[in-house]
DOGUZA-796101 format. One record per residue (C-alpha): residue number from 0; residue in three letters; x, y, z. Coordinates in nm, 4 decimals. Example, Ala and Ser with C-alpha at 12.3 -4.5 7.8 and 13.67 -1.06 7.14 Angstrom:
0|ALA|1.2300|-0.4500|0.7800
1|SER|1.3670|-0.1060|0.7140
end
This chain:
0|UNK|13.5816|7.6012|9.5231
1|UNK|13.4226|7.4147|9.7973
2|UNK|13.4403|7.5553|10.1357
3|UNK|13.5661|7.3364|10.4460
4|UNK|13.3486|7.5017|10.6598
5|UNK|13.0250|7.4222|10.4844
6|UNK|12.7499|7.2785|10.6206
7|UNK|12.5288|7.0404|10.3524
8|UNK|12.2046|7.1094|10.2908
9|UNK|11.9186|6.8538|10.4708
10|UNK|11.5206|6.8478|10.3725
11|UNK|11.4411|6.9267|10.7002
12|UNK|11.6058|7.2793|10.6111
13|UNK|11.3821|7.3519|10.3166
14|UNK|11.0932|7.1759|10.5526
15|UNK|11.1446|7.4114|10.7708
16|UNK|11.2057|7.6960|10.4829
17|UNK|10.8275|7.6035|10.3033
18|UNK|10.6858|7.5830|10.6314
19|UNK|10.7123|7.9525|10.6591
20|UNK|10.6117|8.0213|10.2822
21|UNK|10.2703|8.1063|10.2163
22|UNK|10.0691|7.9597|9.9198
23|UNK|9.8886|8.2714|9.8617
24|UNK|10.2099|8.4506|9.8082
25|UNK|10.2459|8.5751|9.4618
26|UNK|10.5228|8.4336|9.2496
27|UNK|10.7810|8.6064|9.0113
28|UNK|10.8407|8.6094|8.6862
29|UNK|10.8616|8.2172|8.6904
30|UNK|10.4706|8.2176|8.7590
31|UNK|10.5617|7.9275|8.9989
32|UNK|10.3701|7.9506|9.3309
33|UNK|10.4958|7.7909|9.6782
34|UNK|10.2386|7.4971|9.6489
35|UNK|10.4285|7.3847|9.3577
36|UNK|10.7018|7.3327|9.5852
37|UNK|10.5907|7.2080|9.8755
38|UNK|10.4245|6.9226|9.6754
39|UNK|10.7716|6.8447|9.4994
40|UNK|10.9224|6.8345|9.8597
41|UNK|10.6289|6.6080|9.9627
42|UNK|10.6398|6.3766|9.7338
43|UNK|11.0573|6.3885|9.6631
44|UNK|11.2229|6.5317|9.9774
45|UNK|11.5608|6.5008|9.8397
46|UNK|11.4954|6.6936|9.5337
47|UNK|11.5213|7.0511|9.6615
48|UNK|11.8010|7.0116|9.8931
49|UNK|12.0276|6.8466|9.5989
50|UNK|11.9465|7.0798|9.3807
51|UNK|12.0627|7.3988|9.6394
52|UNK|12.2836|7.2550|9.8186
53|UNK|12.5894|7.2886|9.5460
54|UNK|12.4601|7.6645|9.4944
55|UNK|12.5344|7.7142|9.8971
56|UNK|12.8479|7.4856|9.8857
57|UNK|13.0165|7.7147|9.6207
58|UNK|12.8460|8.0544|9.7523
59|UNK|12.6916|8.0874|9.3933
60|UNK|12.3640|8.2309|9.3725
61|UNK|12.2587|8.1854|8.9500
62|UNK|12.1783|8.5208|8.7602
63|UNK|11.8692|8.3395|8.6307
64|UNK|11.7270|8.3424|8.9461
65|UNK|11.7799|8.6954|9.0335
66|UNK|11.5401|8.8163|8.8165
67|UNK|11.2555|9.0575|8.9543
68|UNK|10.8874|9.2158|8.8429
69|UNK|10.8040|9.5294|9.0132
70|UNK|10.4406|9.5859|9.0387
71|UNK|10.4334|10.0270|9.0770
72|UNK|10.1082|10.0588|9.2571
73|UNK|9.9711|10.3744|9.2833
74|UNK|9.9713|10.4887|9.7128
75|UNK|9.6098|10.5810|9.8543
76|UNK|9.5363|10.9612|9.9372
77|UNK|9.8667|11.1673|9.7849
78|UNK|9.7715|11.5057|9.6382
79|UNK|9.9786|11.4511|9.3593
80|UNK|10.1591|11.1959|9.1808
81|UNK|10.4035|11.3705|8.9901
82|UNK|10.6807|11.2680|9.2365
83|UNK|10.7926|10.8873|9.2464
84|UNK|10.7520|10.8852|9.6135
85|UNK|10.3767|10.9013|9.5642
86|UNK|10.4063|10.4934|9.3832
87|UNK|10.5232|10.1749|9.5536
88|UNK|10.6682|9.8840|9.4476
89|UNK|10.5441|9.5446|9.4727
90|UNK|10.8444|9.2956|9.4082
91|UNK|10.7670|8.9653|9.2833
92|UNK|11.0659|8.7373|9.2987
93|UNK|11.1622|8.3778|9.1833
94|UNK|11.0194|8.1334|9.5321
95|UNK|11.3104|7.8493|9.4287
96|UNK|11.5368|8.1762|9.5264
97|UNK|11.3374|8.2491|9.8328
98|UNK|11.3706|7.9051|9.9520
99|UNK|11.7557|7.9135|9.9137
100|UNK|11.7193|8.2775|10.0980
101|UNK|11.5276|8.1562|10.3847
102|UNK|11.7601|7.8573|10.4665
103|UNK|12.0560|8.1072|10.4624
104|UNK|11.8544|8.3721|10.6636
105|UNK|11.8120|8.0974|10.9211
106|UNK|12.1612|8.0334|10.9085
107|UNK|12.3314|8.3966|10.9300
108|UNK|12.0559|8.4156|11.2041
109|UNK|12.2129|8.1343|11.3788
110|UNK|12.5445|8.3158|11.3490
111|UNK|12.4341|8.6472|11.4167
112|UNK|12.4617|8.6186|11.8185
113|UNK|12.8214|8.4536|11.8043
114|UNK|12.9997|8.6850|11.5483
115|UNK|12.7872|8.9937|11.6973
116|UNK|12.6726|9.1211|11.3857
117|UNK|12.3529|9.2715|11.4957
118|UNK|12.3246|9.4956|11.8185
119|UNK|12.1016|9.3577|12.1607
120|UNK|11.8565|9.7160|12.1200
121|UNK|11.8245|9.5819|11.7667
122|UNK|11.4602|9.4292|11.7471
123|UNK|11.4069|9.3511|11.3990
124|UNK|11.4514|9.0616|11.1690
125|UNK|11.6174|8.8357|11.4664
126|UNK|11.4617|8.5330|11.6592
127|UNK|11.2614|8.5588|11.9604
128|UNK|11.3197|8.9889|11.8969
129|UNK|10.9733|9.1422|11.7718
130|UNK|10.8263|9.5104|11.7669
131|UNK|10.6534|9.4026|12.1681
132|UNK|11.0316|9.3638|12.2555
133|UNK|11.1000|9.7037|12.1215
134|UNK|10.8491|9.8449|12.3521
135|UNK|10.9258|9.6539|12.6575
136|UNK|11.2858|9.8335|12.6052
137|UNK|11.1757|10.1889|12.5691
138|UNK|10.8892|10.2216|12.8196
139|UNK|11.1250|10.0927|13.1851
140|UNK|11.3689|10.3096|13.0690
141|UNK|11.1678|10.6017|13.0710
142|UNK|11.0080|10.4888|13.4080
143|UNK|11.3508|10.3696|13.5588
144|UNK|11.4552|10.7716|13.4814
145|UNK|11.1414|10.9048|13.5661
146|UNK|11.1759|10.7728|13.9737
147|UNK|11.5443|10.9239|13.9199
148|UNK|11.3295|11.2400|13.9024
149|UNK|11.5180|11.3270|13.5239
150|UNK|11.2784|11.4811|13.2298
151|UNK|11.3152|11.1874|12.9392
152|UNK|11.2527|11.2535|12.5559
153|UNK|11.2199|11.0169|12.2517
154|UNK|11.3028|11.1510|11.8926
155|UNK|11.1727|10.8663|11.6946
156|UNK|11.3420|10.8592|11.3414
157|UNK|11.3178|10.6632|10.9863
158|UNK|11.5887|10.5367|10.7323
159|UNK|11.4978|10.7513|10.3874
160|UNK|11.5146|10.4768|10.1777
161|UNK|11.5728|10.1720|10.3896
162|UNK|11.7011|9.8850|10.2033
163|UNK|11.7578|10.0917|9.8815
164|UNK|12.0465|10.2263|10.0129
165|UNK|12.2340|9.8872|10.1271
166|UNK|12.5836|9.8964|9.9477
167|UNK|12.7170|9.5573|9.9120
168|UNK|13.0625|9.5912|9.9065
169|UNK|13.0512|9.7410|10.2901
170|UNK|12.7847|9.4532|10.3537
171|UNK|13.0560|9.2344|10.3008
172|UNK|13.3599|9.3822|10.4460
173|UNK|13.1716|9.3893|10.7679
174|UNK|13.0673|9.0084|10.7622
175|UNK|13.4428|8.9266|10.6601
176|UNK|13.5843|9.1519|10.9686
177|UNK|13.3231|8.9675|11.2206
178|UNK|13.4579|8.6170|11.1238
179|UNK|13.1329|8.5157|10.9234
180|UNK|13.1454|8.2030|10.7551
181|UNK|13.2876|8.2220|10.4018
182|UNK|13.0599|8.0577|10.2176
183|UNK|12.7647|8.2702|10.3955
184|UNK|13.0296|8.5783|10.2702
185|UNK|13.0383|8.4310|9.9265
186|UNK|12.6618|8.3398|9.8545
187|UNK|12.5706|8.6881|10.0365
188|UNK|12.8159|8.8602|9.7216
189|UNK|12.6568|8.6085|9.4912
190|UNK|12.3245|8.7185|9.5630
191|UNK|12.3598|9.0855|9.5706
192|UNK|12.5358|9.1114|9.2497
193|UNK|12.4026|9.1397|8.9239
194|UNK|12.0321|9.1666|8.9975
195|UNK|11.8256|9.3153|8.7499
196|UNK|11.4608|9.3811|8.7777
197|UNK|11.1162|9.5029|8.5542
198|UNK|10.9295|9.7755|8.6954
199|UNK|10.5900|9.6960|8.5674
200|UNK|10.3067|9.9703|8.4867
201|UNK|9.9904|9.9397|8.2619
202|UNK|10.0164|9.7909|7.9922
203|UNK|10.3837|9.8445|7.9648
204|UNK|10.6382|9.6223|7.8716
205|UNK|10.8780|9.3494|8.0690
206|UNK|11.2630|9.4934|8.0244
207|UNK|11.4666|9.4302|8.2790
208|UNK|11.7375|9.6729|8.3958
209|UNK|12.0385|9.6042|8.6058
210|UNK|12.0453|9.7364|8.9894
211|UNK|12.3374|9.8544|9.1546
212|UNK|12.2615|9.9230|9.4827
213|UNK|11.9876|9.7667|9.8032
214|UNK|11.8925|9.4407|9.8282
215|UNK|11.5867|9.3409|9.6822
216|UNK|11.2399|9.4032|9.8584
217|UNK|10.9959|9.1081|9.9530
218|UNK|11.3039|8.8162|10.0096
219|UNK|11.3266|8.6590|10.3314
220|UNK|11.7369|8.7618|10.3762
221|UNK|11.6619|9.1314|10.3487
222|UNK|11.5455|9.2644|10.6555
223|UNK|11.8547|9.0668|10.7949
224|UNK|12.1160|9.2006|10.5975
225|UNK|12.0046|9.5359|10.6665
226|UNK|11.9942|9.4944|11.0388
227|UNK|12.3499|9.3740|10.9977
228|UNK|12.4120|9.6633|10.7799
229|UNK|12.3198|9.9504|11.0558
230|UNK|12.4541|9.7639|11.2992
231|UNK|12.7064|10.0260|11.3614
232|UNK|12.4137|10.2929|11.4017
233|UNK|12.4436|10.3105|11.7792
234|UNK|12.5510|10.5814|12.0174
235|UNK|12.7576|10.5495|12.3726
236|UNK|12.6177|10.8828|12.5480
237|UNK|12.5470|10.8570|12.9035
238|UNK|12.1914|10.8281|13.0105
239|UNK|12.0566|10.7866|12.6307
240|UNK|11.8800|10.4744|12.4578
241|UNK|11.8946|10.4279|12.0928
242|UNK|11.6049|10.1212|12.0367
243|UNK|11.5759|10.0049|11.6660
244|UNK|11.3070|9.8049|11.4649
245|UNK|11.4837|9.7611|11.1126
246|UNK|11.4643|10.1150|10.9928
247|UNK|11.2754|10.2405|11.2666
248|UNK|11.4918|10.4456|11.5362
249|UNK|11.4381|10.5653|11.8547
250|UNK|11.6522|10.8051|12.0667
251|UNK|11.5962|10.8792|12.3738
252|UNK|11.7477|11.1287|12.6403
253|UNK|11.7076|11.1923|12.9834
254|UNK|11.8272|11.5186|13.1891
255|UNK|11.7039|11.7553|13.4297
256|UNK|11.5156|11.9626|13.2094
257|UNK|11.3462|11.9097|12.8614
258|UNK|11.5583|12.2361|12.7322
259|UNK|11.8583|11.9947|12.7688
260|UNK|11.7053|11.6799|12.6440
261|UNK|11.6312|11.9047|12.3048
262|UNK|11.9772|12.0343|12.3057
263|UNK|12.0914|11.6470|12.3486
264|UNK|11.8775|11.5060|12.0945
265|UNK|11.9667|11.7271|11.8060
266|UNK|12.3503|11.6297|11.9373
267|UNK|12.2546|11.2764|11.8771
268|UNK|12.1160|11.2972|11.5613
269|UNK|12.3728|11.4669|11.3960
270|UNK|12.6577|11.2339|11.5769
271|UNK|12.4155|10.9841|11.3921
272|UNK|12.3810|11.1323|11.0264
273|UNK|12.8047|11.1348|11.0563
274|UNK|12.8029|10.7721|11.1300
275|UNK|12.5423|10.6693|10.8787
276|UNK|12.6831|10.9039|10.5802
277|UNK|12.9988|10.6824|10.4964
278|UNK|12.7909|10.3669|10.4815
279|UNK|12.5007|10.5631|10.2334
280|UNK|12.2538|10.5923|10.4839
281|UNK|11.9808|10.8762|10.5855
282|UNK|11.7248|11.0331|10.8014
283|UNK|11.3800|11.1097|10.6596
284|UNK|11.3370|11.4130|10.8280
285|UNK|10.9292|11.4701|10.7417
286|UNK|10.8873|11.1181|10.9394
287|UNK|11.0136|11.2468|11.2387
288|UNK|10.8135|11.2676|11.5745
289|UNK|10.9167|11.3880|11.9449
290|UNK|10.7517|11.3065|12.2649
291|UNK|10.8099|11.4187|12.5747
292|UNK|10.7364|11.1796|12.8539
293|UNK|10.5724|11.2563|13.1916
294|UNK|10.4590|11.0560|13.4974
295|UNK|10.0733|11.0240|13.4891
296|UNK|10.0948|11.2459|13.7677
297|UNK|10.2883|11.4764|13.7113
298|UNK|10.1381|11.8470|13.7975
299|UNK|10.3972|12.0155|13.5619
300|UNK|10.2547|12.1027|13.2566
301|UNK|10.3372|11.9000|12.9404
302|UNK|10.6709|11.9694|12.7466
303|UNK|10.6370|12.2203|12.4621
304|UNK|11.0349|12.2397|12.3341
305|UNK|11.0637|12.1308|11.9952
306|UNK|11.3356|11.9720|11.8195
307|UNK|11.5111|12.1219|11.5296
308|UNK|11.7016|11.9629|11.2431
309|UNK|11.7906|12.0883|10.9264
310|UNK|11.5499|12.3742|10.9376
311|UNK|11.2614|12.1942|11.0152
312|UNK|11.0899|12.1637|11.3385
313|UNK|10.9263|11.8878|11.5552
314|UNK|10.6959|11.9465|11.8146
315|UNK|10.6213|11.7109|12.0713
316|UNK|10.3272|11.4665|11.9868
317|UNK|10.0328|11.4346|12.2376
318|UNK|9.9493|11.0673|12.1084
319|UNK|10.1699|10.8865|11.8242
320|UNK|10.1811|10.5331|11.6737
321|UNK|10.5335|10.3587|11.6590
322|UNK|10.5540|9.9770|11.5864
323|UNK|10.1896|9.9588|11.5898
324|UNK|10.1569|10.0697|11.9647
325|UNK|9.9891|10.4118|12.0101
326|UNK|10.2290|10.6117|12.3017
327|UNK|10.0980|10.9329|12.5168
328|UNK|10.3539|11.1008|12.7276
329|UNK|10.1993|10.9159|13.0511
330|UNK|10.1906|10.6237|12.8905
331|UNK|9.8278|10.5589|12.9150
332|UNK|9.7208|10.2547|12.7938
333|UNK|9.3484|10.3757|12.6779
334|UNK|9.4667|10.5478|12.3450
335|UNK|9.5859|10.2148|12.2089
336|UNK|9.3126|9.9602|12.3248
337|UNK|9.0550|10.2193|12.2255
338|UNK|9.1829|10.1699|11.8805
339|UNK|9.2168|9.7901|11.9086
340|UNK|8.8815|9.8120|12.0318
341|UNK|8.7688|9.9735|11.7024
342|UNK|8.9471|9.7661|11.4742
343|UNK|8.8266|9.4196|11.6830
344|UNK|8.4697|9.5619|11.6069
345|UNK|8.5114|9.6118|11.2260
346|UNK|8.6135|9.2564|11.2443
347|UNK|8.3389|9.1204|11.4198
348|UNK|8.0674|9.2906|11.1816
349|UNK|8.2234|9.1074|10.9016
350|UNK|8.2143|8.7741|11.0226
351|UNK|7.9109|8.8489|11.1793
352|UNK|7.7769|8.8177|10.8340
353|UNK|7.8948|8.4689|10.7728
354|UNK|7.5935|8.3728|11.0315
355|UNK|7.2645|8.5111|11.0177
356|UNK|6.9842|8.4107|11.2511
357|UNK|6.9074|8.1166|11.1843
358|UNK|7.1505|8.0291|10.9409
359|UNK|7.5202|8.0341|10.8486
360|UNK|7.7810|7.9156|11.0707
361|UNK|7.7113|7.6958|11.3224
362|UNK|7.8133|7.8522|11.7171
363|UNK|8.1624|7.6480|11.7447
364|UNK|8.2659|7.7911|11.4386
365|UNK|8.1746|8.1173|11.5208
366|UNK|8.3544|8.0607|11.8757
367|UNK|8.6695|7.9634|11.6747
368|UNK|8.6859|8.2620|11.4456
369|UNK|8.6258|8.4909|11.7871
370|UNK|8.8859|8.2878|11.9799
371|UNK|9.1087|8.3117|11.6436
372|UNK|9.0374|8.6381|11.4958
373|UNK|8.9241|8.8875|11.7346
374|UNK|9.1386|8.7520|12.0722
375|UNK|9.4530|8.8731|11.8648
376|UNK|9.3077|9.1780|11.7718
377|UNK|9.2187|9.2803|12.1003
378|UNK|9.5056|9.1765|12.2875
379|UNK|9.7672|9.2989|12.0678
380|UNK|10.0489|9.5234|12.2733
381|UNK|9.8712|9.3751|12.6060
382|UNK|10.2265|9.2185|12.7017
383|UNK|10.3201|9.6238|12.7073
end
């Protein structure tokens, strides 16, 4: 079936779709690398879009494209690996798919503000919303409460499992009940289903398995459908803020006293475990961090409450890294461009070595790489 509501397919969609697709990405188990592609579109721009745009039409995504290699890569500096949690998994998938995904990731995108299937303290996976937007939410609301003269607190929490826990059958029910488009609802279900995928080790052997559950790692329309997933994950309690970056969660609290923004956040969290339970969602509770925030100055002596839940305790950090911005209670801007500082310098010793005395690179070049390379470096979280 056809659906009256479709949309066709143009080449300036899948323009715009191998426009974001690197070259240097690796390809799946059809060895064939985005270059391939983008010279196809290049030379035949009609190609590509007339050979998806049935597949969208009838909300069919083909099981021989849903086929995935997972690379198991050992993870850096565990004690032990006798626990799978001390691998990940590198998943290599089909790029025709991923051009297909990123066209519909644009277009659920496009419908994600009028059906309101994402939440606005959602900051992931979204145009124009990035991790600097996450920040510029939580810091002036802990300033805003701070000239109130109210003690504010941030539990900052992590989805065990992330998009391994997606269940599509909820997926969809939710895009049905907020008046998605049906063919969007149909491809979604089409994609989802009936995946199978090859974990790869040494010198083992290619058999693919079915998966039941997530949606698969590394394709453009992932992060999205999770977002839309946990969009429910949000909590109406007066003078609280729950900020989200994909999987990453923030709560924060603000009272008269740190006692009762403890006794608050271990409310929240487990009116939050209740919420996420029916929908096959968790906390990782070892990921957990608490800060409490303080004016720069403030006389009072910093917060020492910790936070428990389920038998474990948190105590509040001094200095902690969320969404790649490094937080003290005060806010104090030094802890993070001290490290940017560090990083811009290991930079600049390796180009460095592109241009000996004498030799190398001539000085524009070297201007551009600075301009390029270290500029970003440096500046990153400025805007906060």
């Amino acid at each position: 079936m056809r659906y009256e509501d479709y949309t066709p397919l143009t080449s300036q969609e899948i323009s715009r779709a191998l426009s974001k697709s690197s070259n240097t990405s690796a390809p799946g188990p059809d060895h064939n690398p985005y270059s391939v592609w983008k010279s196809v579109h290049r030379i035949k721009p009609s190609l590509l879009s007339s050979l998806l745009d049935p597949l969208l039409a009838h909300g069919f995504h083909p099981p021989s494209v849903k086929k995935a290699v997972g690379i198991v890569l050992d993870m850096l500096g565990k004690p032990s690996y006798d626990s799978p949690s001390s691998f990940r998994v590198i998943v290599l998938l089909r790029t025709l798919s991923k051009i297909l995904e990123r066209v519909v990731a644009s277009r659920l995108s496009a419908q994600a503000a009028i059906c309101s299937l994402s939440h606005p303290l959602q900051c992931g996976s979204l145009p124009g919303r990035s991790t600097a937007d996450a920040a510029l939410f939580l810091q002036p609301y802990v300033e805003t409460f701070h000239r109130l003269r109210y003690k504010v607190s941030t539990l900052f929490l992590d989805v065990k499992g992330g998009f391994d826990s997606l269940e599509y059958p909820t997926l969809l029910s939710l895009l049905r009940r907020k008046g998605v488009s049906p063919y969007l609802v149909q491809w979604v279900g089409s994609f989802l289903r009936d995946r199978t995928c090859s974990l790869t080790f040494q010198g083992s052997a290619r058999l693919f398995a079915p998966i039941s559950v997530g949606v698969p790692q590394g394709s453009p329309i992932s992060p999205l459908l999770f977002v839309i997933y946990v969009s429910s994950l949000y909590l109406e309690i007066p003078r609280s803020l729950i900020i989200s970056y994909v999987d990453d969660f923030a709560v924060t609290v603000a009272s008269p006293s740190y006692r009762t923004n403890v006794r608050l956040l271990q409310k929240c969290f487990s009116a939050l475990k209740r919420k996420a339970s029916p929908i096959n969602i968790s906390f990782s509770i070892p990921k957990t961090e608490l800060i409490h925030w303080r004016t720069a100055r403030s006389n009072e002596p910093p917060g020492s409450l910790s936070v428990q839940l389920e038998d474990q305790l948190f105590y509040p950090q001094s200095r902690l890294k969320w969404q790649g911005f490094i937080f003290t209670p005060s806010f104090d801007p030094r802890s993070h461009f001290s490290r940017r500082y560090t990083l811009a310098n290991a930079a600049l010793v390796t180009f460095r070595r592109l241009s000996p005395p004498g030799m190398g690179l001539p000085p524009y070049l070297c201007l551009s790489l600075a301009r390029s390379l270290l500029a970003p470096i440096l500046l990153y979280g400025s805007a906060v």
